[in-house]
C-alpha positions as CSV (number, residue, x, y, z in Angstrom):
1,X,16.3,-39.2,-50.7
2,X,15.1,-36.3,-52.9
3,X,15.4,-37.5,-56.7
4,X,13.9,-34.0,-57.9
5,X,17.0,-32.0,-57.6
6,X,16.6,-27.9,-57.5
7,X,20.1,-27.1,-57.1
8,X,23.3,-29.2,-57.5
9,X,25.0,-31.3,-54.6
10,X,27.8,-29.7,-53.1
11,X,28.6,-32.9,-51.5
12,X,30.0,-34.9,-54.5
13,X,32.6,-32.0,-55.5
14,X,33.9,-32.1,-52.1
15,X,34.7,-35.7,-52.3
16,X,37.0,-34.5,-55.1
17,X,39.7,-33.4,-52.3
18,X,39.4,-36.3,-50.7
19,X,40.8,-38.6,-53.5
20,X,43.7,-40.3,-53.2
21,X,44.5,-39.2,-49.7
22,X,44.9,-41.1,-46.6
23,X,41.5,-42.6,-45.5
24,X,42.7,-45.6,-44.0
25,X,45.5,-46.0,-42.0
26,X,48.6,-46.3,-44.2
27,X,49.3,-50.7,-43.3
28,X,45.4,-51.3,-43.6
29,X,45.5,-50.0,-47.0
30,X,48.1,-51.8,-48.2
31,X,46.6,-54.9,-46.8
32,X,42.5,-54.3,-48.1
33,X,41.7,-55.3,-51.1
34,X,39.5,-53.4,-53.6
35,X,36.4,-54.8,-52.2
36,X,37.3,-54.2,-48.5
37,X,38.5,-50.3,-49.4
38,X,35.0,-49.6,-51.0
39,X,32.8,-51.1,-48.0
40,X,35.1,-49.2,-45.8
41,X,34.5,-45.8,-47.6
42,X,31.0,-46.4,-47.7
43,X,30.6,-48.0,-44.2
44,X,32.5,-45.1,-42.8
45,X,32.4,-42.2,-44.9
46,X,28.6,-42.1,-46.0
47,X,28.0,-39.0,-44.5
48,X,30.0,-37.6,-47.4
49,X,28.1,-39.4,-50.3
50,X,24.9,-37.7,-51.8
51,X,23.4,-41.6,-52.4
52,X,24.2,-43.4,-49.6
53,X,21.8,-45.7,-49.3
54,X,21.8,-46.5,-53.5
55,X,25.5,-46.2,-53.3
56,X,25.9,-49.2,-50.5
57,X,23.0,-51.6,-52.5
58,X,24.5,-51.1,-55.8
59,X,27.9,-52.2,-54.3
60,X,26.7,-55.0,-52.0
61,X,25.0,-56.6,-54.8
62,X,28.4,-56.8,-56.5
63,X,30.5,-58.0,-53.8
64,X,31.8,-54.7,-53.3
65,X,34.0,-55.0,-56.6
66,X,33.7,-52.0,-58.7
67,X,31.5,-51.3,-62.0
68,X,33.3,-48.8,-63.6
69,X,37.0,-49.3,-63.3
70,X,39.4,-52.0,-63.2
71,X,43.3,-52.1,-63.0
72,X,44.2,-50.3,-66.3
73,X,41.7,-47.3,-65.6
74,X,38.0,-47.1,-67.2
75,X,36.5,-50.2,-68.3
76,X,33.7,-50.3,-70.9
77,X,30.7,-49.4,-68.8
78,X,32.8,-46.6,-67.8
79,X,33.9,-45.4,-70.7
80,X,30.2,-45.8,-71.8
81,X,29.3,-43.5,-68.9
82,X,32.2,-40.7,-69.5
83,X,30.9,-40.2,-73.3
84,X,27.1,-39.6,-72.1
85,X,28.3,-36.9,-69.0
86,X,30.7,-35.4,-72.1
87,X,27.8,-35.2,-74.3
88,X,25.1,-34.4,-71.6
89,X,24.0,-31.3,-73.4
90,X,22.7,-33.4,-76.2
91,X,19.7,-33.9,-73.3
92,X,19.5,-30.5,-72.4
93,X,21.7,-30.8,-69.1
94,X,24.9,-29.8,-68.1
95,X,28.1,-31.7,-68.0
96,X,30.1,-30.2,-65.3
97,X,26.6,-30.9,-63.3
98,X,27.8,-34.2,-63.3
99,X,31.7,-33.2,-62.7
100,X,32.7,-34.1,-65.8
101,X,35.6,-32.3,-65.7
102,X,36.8,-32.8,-62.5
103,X,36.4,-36.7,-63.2
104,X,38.6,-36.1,-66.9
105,X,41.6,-34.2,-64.8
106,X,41.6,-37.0,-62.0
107,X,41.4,-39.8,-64.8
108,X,44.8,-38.0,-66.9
109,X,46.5,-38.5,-63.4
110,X,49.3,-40.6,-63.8
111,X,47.4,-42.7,-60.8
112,X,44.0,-42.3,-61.2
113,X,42.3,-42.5,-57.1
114,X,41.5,-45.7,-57.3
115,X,39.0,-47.4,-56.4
116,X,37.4,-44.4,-54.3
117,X,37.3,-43.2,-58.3
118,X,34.4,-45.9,-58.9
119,X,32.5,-44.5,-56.0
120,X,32.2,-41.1,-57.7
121,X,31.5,-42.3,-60.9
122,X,28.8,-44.3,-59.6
123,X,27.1,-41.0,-58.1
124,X,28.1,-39.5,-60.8
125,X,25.7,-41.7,-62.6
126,X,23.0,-41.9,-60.0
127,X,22.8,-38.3,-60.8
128,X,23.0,-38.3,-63.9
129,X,20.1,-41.4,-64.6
130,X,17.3,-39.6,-62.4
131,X,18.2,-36.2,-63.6
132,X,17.3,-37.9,-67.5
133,X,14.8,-40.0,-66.1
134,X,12.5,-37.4,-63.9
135,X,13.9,-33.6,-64.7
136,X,16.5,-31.8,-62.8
137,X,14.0,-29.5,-61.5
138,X,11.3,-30.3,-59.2
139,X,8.1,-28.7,-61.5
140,X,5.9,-27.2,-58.5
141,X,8.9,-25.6,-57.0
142,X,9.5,-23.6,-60.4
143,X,6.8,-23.6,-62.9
144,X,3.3,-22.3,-60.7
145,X,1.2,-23.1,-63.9
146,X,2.4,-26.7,-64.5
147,X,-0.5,-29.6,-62.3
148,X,0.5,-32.2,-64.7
149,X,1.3,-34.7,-62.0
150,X,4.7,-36.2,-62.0
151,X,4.8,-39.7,-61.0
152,X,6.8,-41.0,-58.2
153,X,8.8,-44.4,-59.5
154,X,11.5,-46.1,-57.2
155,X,14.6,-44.7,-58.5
156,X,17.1,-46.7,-56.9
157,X,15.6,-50.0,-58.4
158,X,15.2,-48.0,-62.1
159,X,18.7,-47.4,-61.8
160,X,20.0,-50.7,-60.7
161,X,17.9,-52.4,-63.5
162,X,19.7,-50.2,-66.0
163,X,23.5,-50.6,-64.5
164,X,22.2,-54.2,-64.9
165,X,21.7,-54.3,-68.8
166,X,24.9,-55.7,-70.3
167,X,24.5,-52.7,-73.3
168,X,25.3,-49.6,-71.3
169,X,24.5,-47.3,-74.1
170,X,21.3,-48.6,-74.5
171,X,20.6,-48.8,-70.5
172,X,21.3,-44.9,-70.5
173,X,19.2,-43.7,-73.3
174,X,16.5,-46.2,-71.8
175,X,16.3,-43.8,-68.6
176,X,15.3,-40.6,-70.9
177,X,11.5,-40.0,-72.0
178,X,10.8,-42.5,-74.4
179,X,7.9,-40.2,-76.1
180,X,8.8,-39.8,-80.3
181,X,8.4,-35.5,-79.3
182,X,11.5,-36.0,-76.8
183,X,14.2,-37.7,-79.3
184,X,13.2,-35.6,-82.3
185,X,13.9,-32.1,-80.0
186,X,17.5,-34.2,-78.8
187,X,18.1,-34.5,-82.7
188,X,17.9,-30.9,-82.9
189,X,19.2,-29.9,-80.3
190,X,22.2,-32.1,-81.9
191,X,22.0,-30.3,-84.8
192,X,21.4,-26.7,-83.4
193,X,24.9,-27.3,-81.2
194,X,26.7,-28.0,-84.3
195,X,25.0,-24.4,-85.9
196,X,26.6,-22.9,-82.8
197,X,29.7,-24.7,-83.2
198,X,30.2,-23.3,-86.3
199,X,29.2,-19.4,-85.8
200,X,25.4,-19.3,-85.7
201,X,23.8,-18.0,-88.9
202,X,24.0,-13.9,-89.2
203,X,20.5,-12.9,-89.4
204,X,20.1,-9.3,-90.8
205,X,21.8,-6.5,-90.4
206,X,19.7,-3.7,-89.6
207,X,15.7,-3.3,-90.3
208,X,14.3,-3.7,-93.5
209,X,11.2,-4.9,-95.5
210,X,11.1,-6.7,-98.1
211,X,8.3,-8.3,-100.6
212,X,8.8,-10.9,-103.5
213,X,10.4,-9.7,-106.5
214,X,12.3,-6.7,-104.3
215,X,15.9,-6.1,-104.6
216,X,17.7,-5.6,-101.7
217,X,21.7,-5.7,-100.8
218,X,20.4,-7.8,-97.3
219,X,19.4,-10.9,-99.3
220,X,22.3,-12.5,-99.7
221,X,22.8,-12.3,-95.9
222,X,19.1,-13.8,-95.2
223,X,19.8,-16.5,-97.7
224,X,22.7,-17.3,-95.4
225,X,21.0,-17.8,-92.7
226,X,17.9,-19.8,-94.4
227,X,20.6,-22.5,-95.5
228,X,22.0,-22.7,-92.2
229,X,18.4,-23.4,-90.4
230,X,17.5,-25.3,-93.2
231,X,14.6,-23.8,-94.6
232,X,16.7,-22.6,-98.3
233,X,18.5,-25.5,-100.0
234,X,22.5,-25.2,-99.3
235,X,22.9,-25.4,-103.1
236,X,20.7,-22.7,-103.7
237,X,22.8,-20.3,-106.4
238,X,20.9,-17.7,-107.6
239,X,21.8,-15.7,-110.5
240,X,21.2,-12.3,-109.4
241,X,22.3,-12.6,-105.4
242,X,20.5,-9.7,-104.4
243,X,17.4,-10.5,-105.7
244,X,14.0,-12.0,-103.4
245,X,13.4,-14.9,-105.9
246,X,10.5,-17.2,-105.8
247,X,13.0,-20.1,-104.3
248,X,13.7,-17.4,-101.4
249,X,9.9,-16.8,-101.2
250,X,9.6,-20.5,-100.6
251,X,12.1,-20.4,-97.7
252,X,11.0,-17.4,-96.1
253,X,7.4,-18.9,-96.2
254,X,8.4,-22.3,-94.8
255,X,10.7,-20.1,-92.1
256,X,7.5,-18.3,-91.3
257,X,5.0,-21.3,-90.7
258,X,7.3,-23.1,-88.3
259,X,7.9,-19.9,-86.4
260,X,4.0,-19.4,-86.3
261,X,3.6,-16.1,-88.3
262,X,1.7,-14.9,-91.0
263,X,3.2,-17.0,-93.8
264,X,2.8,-14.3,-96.4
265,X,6.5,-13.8,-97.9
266,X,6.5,-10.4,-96.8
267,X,9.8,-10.5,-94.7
268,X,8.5,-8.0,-92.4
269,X,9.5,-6.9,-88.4
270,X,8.2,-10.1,-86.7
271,X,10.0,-12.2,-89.3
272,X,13.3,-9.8,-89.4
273,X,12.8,-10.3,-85.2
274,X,12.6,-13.9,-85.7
275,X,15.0,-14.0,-88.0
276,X,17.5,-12.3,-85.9
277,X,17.1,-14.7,-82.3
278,X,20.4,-16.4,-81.9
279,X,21.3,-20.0,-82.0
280,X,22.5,-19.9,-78.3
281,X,19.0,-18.7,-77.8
282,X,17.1,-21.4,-79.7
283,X,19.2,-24.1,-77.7
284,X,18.0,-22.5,-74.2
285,X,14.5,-23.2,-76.0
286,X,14.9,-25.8,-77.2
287,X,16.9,-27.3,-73.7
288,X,14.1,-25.9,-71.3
289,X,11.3,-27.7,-73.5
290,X,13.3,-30.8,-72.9
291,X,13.0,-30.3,-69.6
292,X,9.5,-30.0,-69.4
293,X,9.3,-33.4,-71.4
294,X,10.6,-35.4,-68.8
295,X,8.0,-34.1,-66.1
296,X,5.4,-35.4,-68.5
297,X,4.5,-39.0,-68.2
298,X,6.5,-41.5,-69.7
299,X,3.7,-43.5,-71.5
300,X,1.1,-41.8,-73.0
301,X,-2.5,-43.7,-73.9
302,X,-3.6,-44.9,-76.9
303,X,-5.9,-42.3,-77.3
304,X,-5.8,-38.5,-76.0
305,X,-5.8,-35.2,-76.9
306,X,-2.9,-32.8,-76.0
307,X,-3.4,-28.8,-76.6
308,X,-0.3,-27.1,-77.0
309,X,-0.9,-23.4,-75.6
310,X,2.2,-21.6,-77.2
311,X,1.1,-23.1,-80.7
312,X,-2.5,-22.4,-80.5
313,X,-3.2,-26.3,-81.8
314,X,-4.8,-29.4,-80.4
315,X,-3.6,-32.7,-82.0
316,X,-5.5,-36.1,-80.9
317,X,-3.4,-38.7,-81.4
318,X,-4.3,-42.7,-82.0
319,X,-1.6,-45.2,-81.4
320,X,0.9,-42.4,-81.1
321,X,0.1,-40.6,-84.7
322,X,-1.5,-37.4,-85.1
323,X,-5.0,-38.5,-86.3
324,X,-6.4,-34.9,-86.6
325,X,-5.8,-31.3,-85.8
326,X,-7.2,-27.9,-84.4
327,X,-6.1,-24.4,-84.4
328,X,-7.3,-23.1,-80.9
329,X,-7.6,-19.5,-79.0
330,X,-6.2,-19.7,-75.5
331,X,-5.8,-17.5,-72.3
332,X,-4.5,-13.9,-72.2
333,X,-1.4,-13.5,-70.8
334,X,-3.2,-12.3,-67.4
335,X,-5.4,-15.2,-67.7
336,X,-3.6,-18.1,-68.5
337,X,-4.8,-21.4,-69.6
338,X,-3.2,-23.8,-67.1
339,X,-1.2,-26.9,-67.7
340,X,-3.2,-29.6,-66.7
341,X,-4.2,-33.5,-67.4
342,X,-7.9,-34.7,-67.1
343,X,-10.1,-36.7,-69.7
344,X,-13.5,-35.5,-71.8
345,X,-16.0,-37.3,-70.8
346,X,-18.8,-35.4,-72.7
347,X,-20.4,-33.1,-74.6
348,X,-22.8,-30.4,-73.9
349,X,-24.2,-29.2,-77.0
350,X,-26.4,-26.0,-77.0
351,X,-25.1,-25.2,-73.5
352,X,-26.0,-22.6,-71.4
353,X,-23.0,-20.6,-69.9
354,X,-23.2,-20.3,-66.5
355,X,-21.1,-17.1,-66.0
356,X,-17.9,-17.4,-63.7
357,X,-18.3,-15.2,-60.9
358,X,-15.2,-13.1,-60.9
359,X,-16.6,-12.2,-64.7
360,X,-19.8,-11.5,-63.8
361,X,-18.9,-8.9,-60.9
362,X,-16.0,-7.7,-61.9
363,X,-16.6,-7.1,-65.6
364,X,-20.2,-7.7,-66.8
365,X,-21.6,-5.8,-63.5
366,X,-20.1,-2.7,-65.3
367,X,-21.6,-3.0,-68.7
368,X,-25.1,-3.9,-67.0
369,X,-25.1,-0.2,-65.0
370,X,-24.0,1.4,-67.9
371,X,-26.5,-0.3,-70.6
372,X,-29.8,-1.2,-68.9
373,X,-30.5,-3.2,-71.4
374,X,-27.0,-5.2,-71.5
375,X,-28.5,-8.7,-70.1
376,X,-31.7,-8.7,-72.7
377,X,-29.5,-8.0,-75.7
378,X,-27.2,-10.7,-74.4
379,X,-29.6,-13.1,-73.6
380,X,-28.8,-13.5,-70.4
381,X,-30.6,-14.6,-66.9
382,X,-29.9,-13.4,-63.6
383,X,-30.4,-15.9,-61.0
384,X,-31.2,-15.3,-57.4
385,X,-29.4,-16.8,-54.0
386,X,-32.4,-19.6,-54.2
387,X,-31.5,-20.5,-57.5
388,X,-34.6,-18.9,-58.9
389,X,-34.6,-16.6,-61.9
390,X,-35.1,-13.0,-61.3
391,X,-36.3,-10.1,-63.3
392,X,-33.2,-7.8,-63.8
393,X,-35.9,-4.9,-64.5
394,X,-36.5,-5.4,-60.7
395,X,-33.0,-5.1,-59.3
396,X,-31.4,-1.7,-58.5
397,X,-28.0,-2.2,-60.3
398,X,-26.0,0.5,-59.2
399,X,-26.4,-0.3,-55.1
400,X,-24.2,-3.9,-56.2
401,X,-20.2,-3.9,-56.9
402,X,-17.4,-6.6,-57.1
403,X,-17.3,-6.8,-53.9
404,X,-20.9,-7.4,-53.3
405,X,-22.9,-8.8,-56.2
406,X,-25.1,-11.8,-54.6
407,X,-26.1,-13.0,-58.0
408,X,-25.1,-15.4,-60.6
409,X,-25.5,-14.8,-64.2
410,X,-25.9,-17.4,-67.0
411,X,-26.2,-16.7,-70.6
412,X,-29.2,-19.1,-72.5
413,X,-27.9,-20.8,-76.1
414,X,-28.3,-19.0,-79.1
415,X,-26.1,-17.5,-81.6
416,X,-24.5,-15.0,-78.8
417,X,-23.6,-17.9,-76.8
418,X,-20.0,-17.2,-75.8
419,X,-19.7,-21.2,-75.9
420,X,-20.9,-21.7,-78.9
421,X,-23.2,-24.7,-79.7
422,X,-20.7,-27.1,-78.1
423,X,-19.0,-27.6,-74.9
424,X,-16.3,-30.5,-74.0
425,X,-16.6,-31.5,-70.6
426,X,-13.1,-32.5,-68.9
427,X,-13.2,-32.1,-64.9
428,X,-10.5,-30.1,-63.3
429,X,-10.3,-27.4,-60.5
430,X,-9.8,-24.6,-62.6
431,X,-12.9,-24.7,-64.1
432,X,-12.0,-24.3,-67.7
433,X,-12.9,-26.2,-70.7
434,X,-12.8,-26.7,-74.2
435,X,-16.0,-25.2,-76.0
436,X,-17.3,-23.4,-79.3
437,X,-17.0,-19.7,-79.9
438,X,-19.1,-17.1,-81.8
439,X,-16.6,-15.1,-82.5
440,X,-15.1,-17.2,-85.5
441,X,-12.7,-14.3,-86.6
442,X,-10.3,-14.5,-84.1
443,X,-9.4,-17.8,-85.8
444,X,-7.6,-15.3,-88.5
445,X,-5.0,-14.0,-85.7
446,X,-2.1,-15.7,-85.8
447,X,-1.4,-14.9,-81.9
448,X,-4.5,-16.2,-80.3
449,X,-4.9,-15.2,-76.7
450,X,-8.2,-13.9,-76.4
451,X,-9.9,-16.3,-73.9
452,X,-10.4,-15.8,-69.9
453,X,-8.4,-19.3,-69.5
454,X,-10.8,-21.6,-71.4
455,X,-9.7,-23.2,-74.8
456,X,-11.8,-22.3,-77.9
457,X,-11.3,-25.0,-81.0
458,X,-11.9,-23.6,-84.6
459,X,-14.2,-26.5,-86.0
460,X,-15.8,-27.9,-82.8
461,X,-18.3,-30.3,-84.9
462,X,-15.6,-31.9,-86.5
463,X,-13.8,-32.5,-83.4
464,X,-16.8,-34.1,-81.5
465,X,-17.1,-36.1,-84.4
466,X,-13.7,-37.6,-84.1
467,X,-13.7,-38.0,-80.2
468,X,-17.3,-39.8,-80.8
469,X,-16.0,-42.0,-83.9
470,X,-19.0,-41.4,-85.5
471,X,-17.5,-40.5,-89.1
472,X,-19.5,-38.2,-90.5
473,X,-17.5,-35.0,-90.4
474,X,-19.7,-33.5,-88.2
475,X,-22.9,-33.7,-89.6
476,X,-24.4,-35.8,-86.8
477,X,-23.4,-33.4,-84.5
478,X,-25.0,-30.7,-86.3
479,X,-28.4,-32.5,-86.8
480,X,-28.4,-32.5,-83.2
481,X,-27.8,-28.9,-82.5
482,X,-30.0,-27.9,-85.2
483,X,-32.5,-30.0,-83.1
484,X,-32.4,-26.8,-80.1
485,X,-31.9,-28.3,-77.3
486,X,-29.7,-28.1,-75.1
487,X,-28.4,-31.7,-74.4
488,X,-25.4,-34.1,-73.0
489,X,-23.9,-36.6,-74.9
490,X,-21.6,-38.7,-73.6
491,X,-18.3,-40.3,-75.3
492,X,-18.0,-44.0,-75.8
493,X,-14.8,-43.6,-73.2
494,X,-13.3,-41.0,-71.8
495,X,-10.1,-39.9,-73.8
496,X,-7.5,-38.2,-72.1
497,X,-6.7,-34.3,-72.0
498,X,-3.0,-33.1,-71.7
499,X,-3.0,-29.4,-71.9
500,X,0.5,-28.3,-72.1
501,X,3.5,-25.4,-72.7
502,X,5.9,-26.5,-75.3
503,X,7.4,-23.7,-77.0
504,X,9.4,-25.8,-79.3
505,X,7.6,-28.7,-81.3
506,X,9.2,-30.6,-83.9
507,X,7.4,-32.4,-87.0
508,X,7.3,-36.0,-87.9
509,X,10.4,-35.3,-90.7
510,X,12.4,-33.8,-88.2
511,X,11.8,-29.9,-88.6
512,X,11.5,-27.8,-85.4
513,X,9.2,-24.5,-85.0
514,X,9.1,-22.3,-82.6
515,X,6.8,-20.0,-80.9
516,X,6.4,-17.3,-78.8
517,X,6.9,-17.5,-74.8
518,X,3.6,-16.0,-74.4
519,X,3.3,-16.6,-70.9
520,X,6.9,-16.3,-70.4
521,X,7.1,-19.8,-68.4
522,X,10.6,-20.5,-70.7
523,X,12.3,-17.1,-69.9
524,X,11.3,-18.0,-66.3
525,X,12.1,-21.6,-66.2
526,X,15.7,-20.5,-68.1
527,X,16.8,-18.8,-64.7
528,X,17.3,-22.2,-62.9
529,X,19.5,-23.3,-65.6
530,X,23.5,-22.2,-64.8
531,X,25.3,-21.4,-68.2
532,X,24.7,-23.9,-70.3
533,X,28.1,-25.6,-71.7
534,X,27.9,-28.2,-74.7
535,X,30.5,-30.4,-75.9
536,X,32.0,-28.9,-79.2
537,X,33.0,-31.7,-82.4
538,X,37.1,-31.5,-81.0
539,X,35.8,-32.8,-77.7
540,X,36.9,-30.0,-75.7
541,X,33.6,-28.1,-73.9
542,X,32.6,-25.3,-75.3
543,X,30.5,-22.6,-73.1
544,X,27.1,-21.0,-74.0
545,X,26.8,-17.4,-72.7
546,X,23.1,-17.3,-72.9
547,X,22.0,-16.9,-69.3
């Protein structure tokens, strides 16, 4: 049974035709009772159901009686179950993925197909229950930079333990991700429905600049849409309307830090840009982000560091709080830092960096036949097949290319270091890791891909300090480097790495930011989505157009 759906069961629409229609022979079905009429549809018909197997356990555990139905239509489970397909957008899926409509129109029948009904319903939920408990895609199929592992739990018995519960509402929101970053993005995505609901906010109007203090006959309009995302006060009433006053300022600066730009005031073209992406847009964002939530485990350790790539920032969290931050410089956009999960074992402080080789031939082999003396100003070693260090003086540079360079290059510690004076240690098979940098001024950008895949932290002292619990703000850590040498110190435990792709993250009061898709892994994870529908405050379902 594949529980990591990439496309949508055909089979459980086509039952849909069969409904109410002469299975059995006309006297036998006047004659079975309930139980007898669902063992024969799934004794004899479960070719046609997507769950068989599930389907025929849940039901012989139950006598073959049904669980969502009884004479007078939906019972409470069932009801229970209708409102959480209805409102299946709240999770970032889609209702009609689920045949919520299909099963409304059959249920306003004057007689509802009953009880083959129940037997739709139930895969209706089976669907449903792994789609929230797993993903409804299959992460290696459609994200090639994802190697968090998913795990692999028994989804019929997870399903069977929930239908169990005698509190259906809870039993449902029990098969979601139970992680704190999951419900606060379902609250929003709550909230950012309702925006859409209710028109959107209008953004601005045509291009324009504006500074503090500026008059311009846009404001008004940008107020607008700073109440309706909630970073301007809904009672704000300014006395000149037109005027950028310092409560706008305010706004515009909180808008800007939780969009990650410069958060200067200046209402410039990556704020106007920003300021102009539509709600329909931020709900794909916020929906595909979701997504990605439930491929990550469900229980996270009590300890671990997670570096999120789209925000530049690595949080280590303690007992499920943020116990300290870093702003980080990740992977260009042709050299992505990958999503991965490992743990940091230890340190290397004044490291040597042992040059990767595609670096070393393909870009460094250029610079050293141009500038003889490229590897003495670097202060770097060339190293022979045998492992021995050779003279570069002695090699004829320009007889080697990418193709053929039989030598490895490693740069000794100093100030030119590209790793800095420390390096994190975490295994994985992509051979990147978190280290130092020299090059402290790219901290200043506030779009931070500058790296070949490895992950550069701002204030790596600090950092060490706080994975070694040592509590000295990281003056331990600099006696010790000051010392020269290059040595390995190893952490008390290993803590656990999580280095992820969340586009949308969402604070501990409840505010979301968003960033840039800078590796476009949401655009491209978007395309497996159909058109997203949402259910609308009236009840009636409401269609996204964003694609």
């Amino acid at each position: 049974m594949n529980w990591c759906k990439t496309a949508r069961k055909a089979v459980l629409a086509g039952m849909f035709v069969l409904l109410g229609f002469a299975l059995l022979p006309a006297a036998h079905a006047a004659e079975a009772s309930i139980g007898e009429k669902i063992k024969w549809h799934l004794q004899d018909n479960s070719g046609r159901w997507v769950y068989a197997s599930a389907l025929k356990s849940f039901y012989k555990d139950r006598d073959y009686q049904p669980i969502w139905l009884d004479r007078s239509g939906l019972n409470h489970k069932g009801e229970v179950l209708l409102e959480n397909l209805r409102t299946a957008s709240f999770d970032g899926l889609v209702p009609d993925d689920y045949h919520y409509s299909e099963i409304v129109e059959l249920l306003q029948q004057n007689e509802i197909p009953y009880p083959e009904m129940d037997l739709v319903l139930s895969s209706a939920y089976i669907d449903y229950g792994s789609d929230l408990y797993l993903g409804r895609l299959d992460p290696t199929r459609v994200d090639k930079g994802w190697h968090i592992a998913k795990p692999k739990p028994n989804m019929p018995v997870i399903l069977e333990t929930a239908l169990r519960q005698t509190d259906m509402e809870s039993a449902l929101r029990s098969l979601s991700p139970p992680t704190p970053e999951y419900r606060k993005l379902r609250e929003v995505m709550v909230r950012l429905q309702a925006i859409a609901e209710n028109g959107g906010w209008p953004g601005v109007a045509y291009p324009v600049q504006l500074k503090p203090g500026w008059r311009n006959e846009q404001v008004p309009q940008i107020r607008q849409t700073l109440k309706i995302m909630g970073d301007l006060d809904s009672g704000s009433e300014p006395d000149n309307p037109e005027q950028y006053d310092d409560e706008m300022r305010e706004a515009v600066v909180r808008f800007q830090q939780r969009h990650g730009l410069r958060a200067d005031g200046i209402i410039g073209t990556k704020t106007i840009a920003a300021l102009n992406v539509p709600v329909t847009d931020r709900i794909r964002q916020v929906q595909v982000n979701m997504e990605r939530w439930r491929w990550m485990p469900r229980k996270m350790e009590d300890r671990y560091v997670l570096i999120n790539i789209p925000e530049f920032k690595l949080r280590l969290f303690e007992h499920g709080e943020v116990a300290a931050q870093h702003a980080v410089i990740v992977g260009k956009a042709y050299k992505e830092s990958p999503v991965l999960k490992s743990a940091i074992k230890h340190l290397v402080l004044n490291p040597y960096w042992n040059v990767p080789g595609n670096i070393a031939s393909e870009e460094l082999l250029g610079d050293i036949q141009h500038n003889p003396s490229f590897l003495r100003t670097n202060n770097m070693e060339v190293i022979g097949a045998r492992g021995k260090i050779i003279n570069p003086g002695s090699v004829n540079w320009d007889q080697y290319s990418a193709s053929n360079f039989p030598f490895r290059l490693r740069q000794r510690p100093g100030a030119k270091n590209a790793l800095g004076k420390i390096k994190f240690i975490f295994p994985n098979k992509y051979d990147v890791y978190l280290h130092d940098t020299p090059s402290r001024y790219l901290f200043d950008y506030d779009t931070r891909t500058f790296s070949h895949g490895c992950i550069r932290a701002e204030n790596p002292e600090l950092l060490a300090s706080e994975l070694l619990r040592d509590n000295s703000g990281g003056a331990r850590i600099r006696d010790m480097i000051n010392q020269g040498e290059t040595r390995t110190v190893p952490l008390p435990e290993p803590v656990p790495i999580y280095v992820t792709y969340f586009s949308t993250w969402v604070g501990e009061d409840g505010t979301p930011s968003f960033y840039s898709d800078i590796y476009d892994r949401d655009r491209n994870l978007a395309r497996y989505f159909p058109k997203f529908r949402y259910q609308d405050q009236t009840g009636a379902v409401a269609s996204n157009q964003q694609q």
